[in-house]
C-alpha positions as MATLAB code, in Angstrom:
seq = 'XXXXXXXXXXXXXXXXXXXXXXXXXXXXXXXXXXXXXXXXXXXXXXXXXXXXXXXXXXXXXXXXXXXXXXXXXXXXXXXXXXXXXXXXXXXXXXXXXXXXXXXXXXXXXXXXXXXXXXXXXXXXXXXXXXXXXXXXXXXXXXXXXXXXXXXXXXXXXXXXXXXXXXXXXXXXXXXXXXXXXXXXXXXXXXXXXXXXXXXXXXXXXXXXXXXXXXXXXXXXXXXXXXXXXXXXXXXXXXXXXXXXXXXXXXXXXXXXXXXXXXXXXXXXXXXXXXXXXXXXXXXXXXXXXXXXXXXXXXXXXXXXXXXXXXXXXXXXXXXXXXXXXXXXXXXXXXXXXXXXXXXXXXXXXXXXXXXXXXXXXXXXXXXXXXXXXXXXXXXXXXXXXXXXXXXXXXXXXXXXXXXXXXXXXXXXXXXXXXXXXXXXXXXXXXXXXXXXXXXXXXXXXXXXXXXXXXXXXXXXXXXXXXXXXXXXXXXXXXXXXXXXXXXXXXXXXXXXXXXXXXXXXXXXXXXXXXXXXXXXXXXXXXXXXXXXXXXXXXXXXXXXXXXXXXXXXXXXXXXXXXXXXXXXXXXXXXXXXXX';
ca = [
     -37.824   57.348   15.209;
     -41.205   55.188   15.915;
     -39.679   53.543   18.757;
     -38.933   56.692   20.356;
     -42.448   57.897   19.717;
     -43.702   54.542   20.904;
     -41.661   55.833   24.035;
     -43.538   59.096   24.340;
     -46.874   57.104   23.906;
     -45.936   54.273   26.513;
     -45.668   56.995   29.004;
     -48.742   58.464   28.834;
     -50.106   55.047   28.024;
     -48.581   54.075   31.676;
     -50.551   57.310   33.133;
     -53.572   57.863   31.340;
     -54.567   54.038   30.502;
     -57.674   53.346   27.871;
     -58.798   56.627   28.538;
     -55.909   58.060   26.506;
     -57.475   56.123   23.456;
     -61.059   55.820   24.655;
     -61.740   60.146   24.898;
     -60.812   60.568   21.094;
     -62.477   57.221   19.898;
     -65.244   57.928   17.760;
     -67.213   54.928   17.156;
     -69.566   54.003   13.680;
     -73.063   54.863   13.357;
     -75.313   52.636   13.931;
     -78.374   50.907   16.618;
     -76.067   50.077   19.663;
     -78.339   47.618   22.284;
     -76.993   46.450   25.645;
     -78.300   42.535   26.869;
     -78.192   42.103   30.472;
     -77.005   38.664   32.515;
     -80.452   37.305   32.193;
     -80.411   37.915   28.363;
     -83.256   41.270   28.632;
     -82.189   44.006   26.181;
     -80.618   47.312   28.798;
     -80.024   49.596   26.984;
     -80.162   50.776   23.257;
     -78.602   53.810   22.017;
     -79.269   55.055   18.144;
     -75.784   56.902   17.069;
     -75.829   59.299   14.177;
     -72.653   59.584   12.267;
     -70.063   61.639   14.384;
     -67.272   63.799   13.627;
     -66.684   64.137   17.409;
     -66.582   61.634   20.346;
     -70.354   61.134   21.294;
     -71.533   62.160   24.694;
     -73.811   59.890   27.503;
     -72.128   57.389   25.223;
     -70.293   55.324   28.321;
     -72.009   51.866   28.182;
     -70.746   50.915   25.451;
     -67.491   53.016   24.235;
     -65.190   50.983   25.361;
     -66.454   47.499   24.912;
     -66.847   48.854   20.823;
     -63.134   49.507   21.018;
     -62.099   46.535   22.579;
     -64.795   44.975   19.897;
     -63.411   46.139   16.516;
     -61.204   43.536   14.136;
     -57.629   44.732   13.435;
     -58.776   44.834    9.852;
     -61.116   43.075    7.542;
     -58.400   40.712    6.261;
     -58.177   39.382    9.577;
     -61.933   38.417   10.173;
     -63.549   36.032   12.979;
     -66.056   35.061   10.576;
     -64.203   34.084    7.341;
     -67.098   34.777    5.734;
     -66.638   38.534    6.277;
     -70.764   39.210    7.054;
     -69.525   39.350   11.312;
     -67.204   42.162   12.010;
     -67.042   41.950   15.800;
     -63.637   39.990   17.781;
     -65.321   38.138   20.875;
     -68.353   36.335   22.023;
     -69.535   39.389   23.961;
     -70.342   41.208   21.037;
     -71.821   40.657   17.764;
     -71.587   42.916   14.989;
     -73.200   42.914   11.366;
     -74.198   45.450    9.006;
     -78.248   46.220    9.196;
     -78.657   45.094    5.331;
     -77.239   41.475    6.458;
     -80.035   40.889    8.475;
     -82.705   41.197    5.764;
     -83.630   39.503    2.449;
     -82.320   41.140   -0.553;
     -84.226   41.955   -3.817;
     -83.569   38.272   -4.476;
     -85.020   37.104   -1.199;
     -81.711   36.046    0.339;
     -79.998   36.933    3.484;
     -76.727   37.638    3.716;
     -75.989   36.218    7.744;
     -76.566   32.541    8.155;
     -77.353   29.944   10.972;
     -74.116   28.525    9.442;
     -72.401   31.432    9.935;
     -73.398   32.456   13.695;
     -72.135   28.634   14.029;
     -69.087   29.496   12.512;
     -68.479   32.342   14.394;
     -68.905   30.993   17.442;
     -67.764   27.515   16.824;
     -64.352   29.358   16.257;
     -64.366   31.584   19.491;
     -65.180   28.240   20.888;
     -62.267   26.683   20.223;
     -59.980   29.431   18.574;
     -57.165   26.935   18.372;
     -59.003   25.843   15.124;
     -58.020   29.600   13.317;
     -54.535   29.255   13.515;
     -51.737   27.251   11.937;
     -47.843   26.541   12.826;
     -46.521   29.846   14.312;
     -50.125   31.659   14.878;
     -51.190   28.568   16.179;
     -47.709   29.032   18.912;
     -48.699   32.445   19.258;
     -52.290   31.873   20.338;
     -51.023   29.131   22.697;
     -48.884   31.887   24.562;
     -51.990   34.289   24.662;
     -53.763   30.947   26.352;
     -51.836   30.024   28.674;
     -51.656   33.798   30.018;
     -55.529   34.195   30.068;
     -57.281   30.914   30.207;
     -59.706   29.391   27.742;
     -63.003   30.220   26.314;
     -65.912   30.483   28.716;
     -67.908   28.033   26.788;
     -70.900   27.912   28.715;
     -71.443   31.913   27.622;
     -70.689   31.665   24.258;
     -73.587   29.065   24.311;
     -75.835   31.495   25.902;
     -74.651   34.107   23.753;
     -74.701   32.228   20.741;
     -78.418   31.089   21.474;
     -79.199   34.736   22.073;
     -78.316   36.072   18.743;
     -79.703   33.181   16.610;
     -83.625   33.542   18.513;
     -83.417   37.274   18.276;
     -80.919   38.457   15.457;
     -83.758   38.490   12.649;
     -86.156   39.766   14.744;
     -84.619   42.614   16.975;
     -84.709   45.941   14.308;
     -88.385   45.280   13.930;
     -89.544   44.746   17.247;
     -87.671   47.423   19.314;
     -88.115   49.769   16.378;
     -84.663   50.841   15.882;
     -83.349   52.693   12.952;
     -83.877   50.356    9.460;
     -81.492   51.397    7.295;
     -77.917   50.342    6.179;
     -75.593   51.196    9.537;
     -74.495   49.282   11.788;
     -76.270   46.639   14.549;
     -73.988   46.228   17.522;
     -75.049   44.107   20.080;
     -73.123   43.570   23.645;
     -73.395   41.337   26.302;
     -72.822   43.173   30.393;
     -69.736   42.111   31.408;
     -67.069   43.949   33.199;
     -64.241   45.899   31.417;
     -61.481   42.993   32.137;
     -64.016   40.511   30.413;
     -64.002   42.252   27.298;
     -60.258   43.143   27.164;
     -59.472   39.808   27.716;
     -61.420   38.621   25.115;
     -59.774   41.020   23.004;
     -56.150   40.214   23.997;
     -57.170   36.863   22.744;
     -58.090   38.248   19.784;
     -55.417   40.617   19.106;
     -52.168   39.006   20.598;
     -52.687   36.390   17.469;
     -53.762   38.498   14.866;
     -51.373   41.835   15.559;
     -48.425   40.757   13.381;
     -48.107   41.306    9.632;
     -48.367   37.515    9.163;
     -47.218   34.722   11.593;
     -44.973   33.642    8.674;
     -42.124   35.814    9.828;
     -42.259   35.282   13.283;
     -39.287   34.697   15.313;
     -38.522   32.862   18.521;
     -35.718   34.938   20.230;
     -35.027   32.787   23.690;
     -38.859   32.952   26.149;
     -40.118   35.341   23.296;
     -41.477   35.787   20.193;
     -40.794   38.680   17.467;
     -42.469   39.593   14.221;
     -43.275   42.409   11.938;
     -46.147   44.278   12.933;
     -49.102   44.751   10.804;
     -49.199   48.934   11.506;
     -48.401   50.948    8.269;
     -46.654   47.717    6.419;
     -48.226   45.784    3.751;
     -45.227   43.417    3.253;
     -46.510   40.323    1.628;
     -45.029   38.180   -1.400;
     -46.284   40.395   -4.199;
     -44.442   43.620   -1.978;
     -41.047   42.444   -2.183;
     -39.318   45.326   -2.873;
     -39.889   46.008    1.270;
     -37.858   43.956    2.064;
     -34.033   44.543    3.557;
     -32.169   41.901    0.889;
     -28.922   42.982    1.832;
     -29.518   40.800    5.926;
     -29.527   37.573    6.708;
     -33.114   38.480    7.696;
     -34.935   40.420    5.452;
     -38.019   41.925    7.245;
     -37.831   45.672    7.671;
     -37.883   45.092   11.343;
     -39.242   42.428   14.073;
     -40.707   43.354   17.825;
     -41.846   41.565   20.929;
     -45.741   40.624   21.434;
     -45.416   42.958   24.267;
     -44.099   45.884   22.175;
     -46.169   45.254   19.393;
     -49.157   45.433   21.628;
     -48.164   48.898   22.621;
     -47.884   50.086   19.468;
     -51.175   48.567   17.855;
     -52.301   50.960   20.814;
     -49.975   53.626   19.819;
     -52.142   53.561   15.744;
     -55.641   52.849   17.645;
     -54.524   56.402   18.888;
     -53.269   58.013   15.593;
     -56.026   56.754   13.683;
     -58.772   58.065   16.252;
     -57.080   61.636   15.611;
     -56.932   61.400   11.820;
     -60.982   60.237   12.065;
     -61.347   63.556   14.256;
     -59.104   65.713   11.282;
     -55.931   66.156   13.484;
     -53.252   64.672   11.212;
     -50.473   66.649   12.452;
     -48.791   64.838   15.421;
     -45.817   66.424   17.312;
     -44.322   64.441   20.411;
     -41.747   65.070   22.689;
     -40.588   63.773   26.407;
     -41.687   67.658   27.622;
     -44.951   68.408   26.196;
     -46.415   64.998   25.503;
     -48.624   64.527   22.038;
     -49.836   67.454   20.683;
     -52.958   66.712   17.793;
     -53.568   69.494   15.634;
     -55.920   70.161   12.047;
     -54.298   72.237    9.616;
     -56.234   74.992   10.572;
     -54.460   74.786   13.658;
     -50.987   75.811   14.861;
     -48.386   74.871   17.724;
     -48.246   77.862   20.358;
     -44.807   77.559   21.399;
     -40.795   76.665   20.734;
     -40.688   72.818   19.687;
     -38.507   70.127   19.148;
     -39.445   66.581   18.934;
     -41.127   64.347   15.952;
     -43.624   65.000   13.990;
     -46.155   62.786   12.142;
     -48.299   63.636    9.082;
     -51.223   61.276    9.401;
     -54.068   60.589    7.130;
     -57.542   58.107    7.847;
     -57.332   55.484    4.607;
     -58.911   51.768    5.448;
     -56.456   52.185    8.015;
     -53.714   54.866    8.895;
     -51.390   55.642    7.104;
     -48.988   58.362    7.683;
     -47.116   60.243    5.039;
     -44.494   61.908    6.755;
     -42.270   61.532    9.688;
     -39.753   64.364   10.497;
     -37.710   65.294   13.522;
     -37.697   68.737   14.209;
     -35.028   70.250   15.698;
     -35.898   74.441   15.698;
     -39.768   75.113   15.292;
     -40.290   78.560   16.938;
     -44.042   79.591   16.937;
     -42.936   84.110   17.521;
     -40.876   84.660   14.420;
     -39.060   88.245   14.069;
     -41.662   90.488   12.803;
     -43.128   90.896    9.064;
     -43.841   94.615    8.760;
     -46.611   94.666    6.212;
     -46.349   98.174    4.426;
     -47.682   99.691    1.681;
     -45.097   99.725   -1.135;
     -47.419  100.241   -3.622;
     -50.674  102.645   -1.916;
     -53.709  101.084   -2.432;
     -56.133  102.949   -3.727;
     -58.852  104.251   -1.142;
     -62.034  102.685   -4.006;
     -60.445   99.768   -4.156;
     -59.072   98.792   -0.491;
     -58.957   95.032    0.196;
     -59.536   93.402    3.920;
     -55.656   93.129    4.277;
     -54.656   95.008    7.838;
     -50.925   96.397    7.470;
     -49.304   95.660   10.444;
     -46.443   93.839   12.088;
     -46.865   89.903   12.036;
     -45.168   88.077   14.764;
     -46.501   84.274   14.899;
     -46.287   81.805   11.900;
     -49.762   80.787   12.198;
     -50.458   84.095   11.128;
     -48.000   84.120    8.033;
     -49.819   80.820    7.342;
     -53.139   82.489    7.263;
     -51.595   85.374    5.539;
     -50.177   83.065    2.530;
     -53.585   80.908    2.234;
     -56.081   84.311    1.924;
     -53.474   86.608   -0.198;
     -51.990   83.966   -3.086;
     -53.979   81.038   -2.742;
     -57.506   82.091   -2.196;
     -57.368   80.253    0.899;
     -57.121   76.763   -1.071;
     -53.774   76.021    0.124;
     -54.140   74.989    3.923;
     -56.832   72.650    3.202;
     -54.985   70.954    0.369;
     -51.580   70.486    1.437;
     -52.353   66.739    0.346;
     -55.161   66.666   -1.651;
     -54.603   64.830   -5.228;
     -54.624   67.256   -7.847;
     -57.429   66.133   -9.251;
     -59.456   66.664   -6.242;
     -59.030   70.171   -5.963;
     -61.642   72.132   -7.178;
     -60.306   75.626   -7.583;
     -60.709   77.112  -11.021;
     -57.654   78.867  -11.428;
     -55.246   77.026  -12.956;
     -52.064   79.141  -12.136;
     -52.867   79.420   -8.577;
     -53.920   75.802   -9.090;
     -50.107   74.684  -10.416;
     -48.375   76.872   -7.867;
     -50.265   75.677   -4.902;
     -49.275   72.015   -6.378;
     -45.655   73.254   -7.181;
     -45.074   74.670   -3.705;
     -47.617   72.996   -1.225;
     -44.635   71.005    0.249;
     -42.408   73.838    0.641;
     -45.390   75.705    2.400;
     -45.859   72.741    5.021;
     -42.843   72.382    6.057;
     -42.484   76.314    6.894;
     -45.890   75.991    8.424;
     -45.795   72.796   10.230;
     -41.768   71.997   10.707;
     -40.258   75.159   11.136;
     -37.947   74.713    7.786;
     -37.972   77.672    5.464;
     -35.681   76.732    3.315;
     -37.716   75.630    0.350;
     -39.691   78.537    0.818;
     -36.848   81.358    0.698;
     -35.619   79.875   -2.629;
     -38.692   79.883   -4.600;
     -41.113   82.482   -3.197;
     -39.695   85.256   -5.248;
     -40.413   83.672   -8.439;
     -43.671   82.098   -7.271;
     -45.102   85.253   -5.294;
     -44.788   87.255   -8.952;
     -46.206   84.623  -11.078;
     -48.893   84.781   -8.868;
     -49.484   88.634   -8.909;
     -49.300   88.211  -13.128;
     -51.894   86.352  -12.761;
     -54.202   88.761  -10.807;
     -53.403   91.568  -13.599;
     -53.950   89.304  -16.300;
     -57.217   88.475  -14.527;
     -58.066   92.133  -14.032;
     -58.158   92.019  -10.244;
     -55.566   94.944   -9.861;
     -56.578   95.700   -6.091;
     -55.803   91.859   -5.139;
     -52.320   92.142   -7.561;
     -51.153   95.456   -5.574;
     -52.437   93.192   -2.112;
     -49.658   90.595   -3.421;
     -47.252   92.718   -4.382;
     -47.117   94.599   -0.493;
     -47.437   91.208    0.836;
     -44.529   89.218   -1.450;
     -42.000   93.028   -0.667;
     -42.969   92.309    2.975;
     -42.095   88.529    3.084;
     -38.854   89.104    1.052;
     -37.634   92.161    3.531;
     -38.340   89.804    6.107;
     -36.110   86.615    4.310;
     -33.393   89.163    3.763;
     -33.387   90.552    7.476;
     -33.947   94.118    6.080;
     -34.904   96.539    3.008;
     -33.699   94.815   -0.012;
     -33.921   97.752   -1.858;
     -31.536  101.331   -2.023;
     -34.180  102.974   -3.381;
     -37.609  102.760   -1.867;
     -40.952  102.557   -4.958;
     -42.110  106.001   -3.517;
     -38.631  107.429   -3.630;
     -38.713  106.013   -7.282;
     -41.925  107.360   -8.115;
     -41.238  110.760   -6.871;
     -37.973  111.616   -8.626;
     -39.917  110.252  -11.960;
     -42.227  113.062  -11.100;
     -39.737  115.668  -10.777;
     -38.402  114.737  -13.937;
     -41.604  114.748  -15.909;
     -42.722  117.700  -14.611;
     -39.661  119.808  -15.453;
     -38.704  122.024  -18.129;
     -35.352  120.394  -17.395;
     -34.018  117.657  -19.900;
     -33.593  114.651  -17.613;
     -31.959  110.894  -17.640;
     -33.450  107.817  -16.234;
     -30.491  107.065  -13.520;
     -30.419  103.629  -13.223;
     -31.774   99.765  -14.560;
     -34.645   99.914  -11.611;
     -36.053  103.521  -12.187;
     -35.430  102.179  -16.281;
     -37.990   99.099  -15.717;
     -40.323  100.957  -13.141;
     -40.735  103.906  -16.019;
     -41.153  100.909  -18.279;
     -44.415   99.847  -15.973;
     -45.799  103.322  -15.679;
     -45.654  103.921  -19.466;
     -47.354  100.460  -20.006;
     -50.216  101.444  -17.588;
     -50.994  104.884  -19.105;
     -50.674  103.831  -22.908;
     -53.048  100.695  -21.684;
     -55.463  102.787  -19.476;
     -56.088  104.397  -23.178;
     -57.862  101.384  -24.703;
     -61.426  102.099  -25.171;
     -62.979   98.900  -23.055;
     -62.792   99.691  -19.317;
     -60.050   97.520  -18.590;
     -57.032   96.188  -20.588;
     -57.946   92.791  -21.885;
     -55.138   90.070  -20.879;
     -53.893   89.888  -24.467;
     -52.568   93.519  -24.545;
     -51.307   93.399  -21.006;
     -49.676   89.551  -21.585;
     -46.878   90.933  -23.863;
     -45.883   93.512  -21.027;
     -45.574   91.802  -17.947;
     -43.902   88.722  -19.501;
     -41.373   90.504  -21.955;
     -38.170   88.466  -20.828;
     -35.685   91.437  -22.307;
     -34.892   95.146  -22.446;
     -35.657   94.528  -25.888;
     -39.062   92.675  -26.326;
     -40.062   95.230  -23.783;
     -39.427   98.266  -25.711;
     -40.913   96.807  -29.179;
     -44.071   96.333  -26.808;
     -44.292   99.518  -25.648;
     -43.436  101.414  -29.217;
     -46.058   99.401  -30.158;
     -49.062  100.212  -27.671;
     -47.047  103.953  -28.345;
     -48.082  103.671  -31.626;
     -51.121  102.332  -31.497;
     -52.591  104.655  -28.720;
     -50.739  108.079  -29.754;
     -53.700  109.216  -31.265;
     -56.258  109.550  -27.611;
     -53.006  110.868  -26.011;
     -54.901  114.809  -25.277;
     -51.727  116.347  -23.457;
     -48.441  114.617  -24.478;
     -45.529  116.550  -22.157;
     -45.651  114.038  -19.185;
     -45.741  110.651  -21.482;
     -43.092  112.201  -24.369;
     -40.603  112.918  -22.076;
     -41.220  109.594  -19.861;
     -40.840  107.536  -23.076;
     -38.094  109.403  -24.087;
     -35.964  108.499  -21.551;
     -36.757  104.992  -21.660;
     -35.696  104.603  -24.688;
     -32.627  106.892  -24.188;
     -31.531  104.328  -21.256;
     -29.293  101.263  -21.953;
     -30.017   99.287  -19.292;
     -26.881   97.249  -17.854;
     -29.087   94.076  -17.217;
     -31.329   93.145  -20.339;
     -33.007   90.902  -18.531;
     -36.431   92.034  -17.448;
     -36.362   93.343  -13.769;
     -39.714   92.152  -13.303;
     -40.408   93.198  -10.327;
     -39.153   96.936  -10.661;
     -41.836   96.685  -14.650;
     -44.826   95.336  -12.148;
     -44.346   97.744   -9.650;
     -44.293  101.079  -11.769;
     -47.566   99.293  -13.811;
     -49.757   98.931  -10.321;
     -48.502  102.431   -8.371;
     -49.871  105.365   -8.940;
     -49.669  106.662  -12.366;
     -47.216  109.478  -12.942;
     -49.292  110.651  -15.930;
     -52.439  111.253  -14.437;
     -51.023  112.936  -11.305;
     -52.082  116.091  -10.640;
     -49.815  118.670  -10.653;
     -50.825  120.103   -7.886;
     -52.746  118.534   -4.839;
     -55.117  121.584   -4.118;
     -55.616  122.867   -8.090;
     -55.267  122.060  -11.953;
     -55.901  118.813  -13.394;
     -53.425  115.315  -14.846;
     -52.835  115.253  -17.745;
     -55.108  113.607  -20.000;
     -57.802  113.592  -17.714;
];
């Protein structure tokens, strides 16, 4: 699949050139200072920390990028105190320059001669195959100017201690990058030099293959001799896999990309032949139909990416969610939550984040556990439990892991909210999870709507007439309603989570009645008007439900509607009971 990404990128690579890489490159902060031909400083530019590409920043953008090591493991200066590539630049960290507490300073007159000693004669850096490799690069581009890197190297060491102080730029621990004009070829040849050499994993596994040379490429692979377990034992040759200096060169520009996305906090990459490379934060969405590959990308000391996907069906419209009110919310205690018809995932996303997770989950789809700071600790373990699922509805288009455990997550989740007392947010969850279920299913789920429910309860309740509960879901939605009234009769304003615990969670008919003749029992005494509650709890406990498992849904529901008790018998006069 990277090869045919590498194909997306080569094309707009072809178009676009550096620019592709150059408009989302966001370089270090740091004192940046241009030196002219005749060795006077041009131009200095002082470059907070960014979280965007700077602006009026065009001196000096692309020479940084052409500047910049592969890594620090693959150093000009073995030393490690010089970060820069070439002998137009010259790069060291502020706090090099200077004596520390102990009066020494880090950057040498040894090590400027080492530095440029090597670029000198870069022959000297390499051994056996590098040393082949860098011979190739040669003979494309010619040697070393060393006349320059004379001048250049005489620069730095008469003005390298000095230059912070005396052109007042900012003392502190950034970076110092000095460049030398040249024109744009200059400094990508210089870098081709560089790079060609120092692109693979390790020379060790390179490859003649007739006028060419393969290896593994250093991008997202840390093979190396204590990382055997990377390797393909079963071939004759055991790297993962081996490319051309060409191709390997396209795709250390393919990562320079990636990684300047991840550093901008777009680490979701979709590509296809039709729309290009679309970057996008998770706070972002794609707009339309899809199919391509995707790449989850992160910024580490280099990029890494996590996950790589084709995706064969994303559809951004999705057949409406009708948001309803199964359960009416209660005019005192109305959330933000508009009920209407959602059409586009990126809403549903949204929707999921605010409603369950309290909008934890899109920001921590891969955050390690312990770096999530959210209190909760059941939202906490089903955010961790279902994150993946989530993404890959969100960002992929697959719902699959999604339609088999929302049901069960979606109520843990509103037990929660009633054991935590926020009923408003628990009947919010509940209309949200119906919604989303109706949806999976491709219609009502249920014969009997809640309201339909809750009004033949009335009827019964309120009627001379002796009645029967008529089947297991009106059974476990009385169940509910008889929990909330005996409940609403505890003396502290709201039920603590100990008395409502034993409800919600009672895994059988039968735990669920010894529950409730207990809080019966308990509470008979405030009970001021029995008729609606007797006959209620009477036929509870005349019903033998078929399925002694707990319906928990149908119990939740009847404990967060309305309560039949307190309804008033009629809408214009009289009073509820027990009010």
């Amino acid at each position: 699949m990277l090869k045919e990404c590498l194909d997306v990128f080569k094309k707009i690579y072809e178009e676009k050139g550096e620019s592709l890489i150059l408009d989302t490159y966001v370089p270090a902060e740091g004192s940046y200072v241009l030196v002219d031909r005749n060795g006077a400083i041009k131009e200095i530019k002082e470059l907070p920390k960014q979280k965007e590409p700077p602006e009026d920043f065009e001196s000096f953008i692309e020479k940084d990028y052409l500047s910049a090591l592969i890594d620090m493991n693959k150093p000009i200066d073995k030393k490690k105190v010089i970060h820069s590539n070439n002998y137009y630049a010259f790069w060291v960290k502020k706090d090099s320059i200077r004596p520390d507490k102990n009066g020494k300073v880090k950057l040498t007159q040894e090590i400027i001669d080492d530095y440029y000693g090597l670029l000198k004669a870069p022959e000297n850096k390499y051994r056996k195959k590098g040393l082949e490799l860098y011979e190739v690069v040669e003979a494309e581009i010619g040697k070393p100017d060393l006349e320059m890197i004379e001048r250049h190297k005489d620069w730095i060491k008469n003005n390298i201690f000095s230059i912070v102080q005396d052109n007042h730029l900012k003392d502190d621990k950034s970076y110092l990058k000095i460049y030398f004009d040249a024109n744009k070829e200059a400094y990508q040849r210089e870098n081709r030099r560089y790079v060609i050499p120092n692109v693979y994993n390790t020379t060790d596994y390179n490859v003649p293959v007739e006028d060419k040379i393969f290896g593994l490429p250093n991008d997202n692979m840390g093979l190396n001799a204590k990382k055997p377990y990377l390797e393909n034992k079963t071939r004759k040759n055991t790297m993962p896999y081996l490319i051309s200096t060409e191709e390997v060169a396209v795709q250390k520009k393919f990562f320079d990309y990636l990684y300047n996305q991840a550093c901008l906090g777009k680490s979701n990459i979709y590509l296809n032949e039709e729309d290009g490379i679309i970057a996008l934060s998770n706070n972002e969405s794609l707009k339309r139909s899809f199919r391509g590959y995707y790449l989850r990308i992160q910024k580490g000391k280099e990029l890494e990416i996590h996950d790589f996907d084709e995706i064969t069906g994303f559809e951004a419209e999705i057949e409406p969610i009708e948001l309803k009110q199964y359960i009416p919310v209660p005019e005192k205690n109305a959330t933000d939550l508009v009920y209407e018809k959602v059409k586009k995932l990126e809403d549903v996303k949204i929707l999921i984040n605010s409603v369950f997770f309290k909008k934890f989950l899109i920001t921590n789809f891969f955050t390690d556990a312990k770096d999530i700071r959210l209190n909760d600790t059941k939202v906490k373990e089903e955010l961790l439990r279902c994150r993946t699922g989530y993404f890959n509805w969100f960002f992929k288009g697959e719902s699959v892991a999604v339609r088999s455990f929302f049901s069960e997550s979606s109520l843990v989740l509103i037990k929660n909210s009633i054991l935590n007392r926020h009923i408003p947010k628990a009947i919010e969850q509940f209309n949200v999870r119906e919604s989303i279920l109706n949806y999976f299913e491709g219609g009502e789920r249920m014969e009997q709507t809640y309201e339909e429910i809750f009004e033949r309860l009335s009827e019964m309740i309120n009627s001379d007439t002796r009645s029967t509960i008529e089947d297991d879901a009106m059974y476990y939605y009385a169940a509910g309603q008889i929990a909330q009234f005996l409940l609403s009769l505890n003396q502290s304003s709201k039920p603590t989570p100990a008395l409502v615990n034993p409800v919600i969670n009672a895994r059988t008919a039968q735990q669920l009645q010894v529950v409730l003749e207990r809080l019966y029992k308990k509470y008979n005494y405030a009970i001021k008007y029995p008729q609606r509650i007797s006959r209620l709890y009477s036929m509870f406990l005349l019903h033998i439900p078929e399925n002694k498992k707990t319906d928990s849904q149908m119990l939740i529901a009847g404990y967060l509607d309305r309560s039949l008790v307190y309804e008033k018998k009629n809408k214009n006069e009289g009073e509820a009971e027990n009010e």
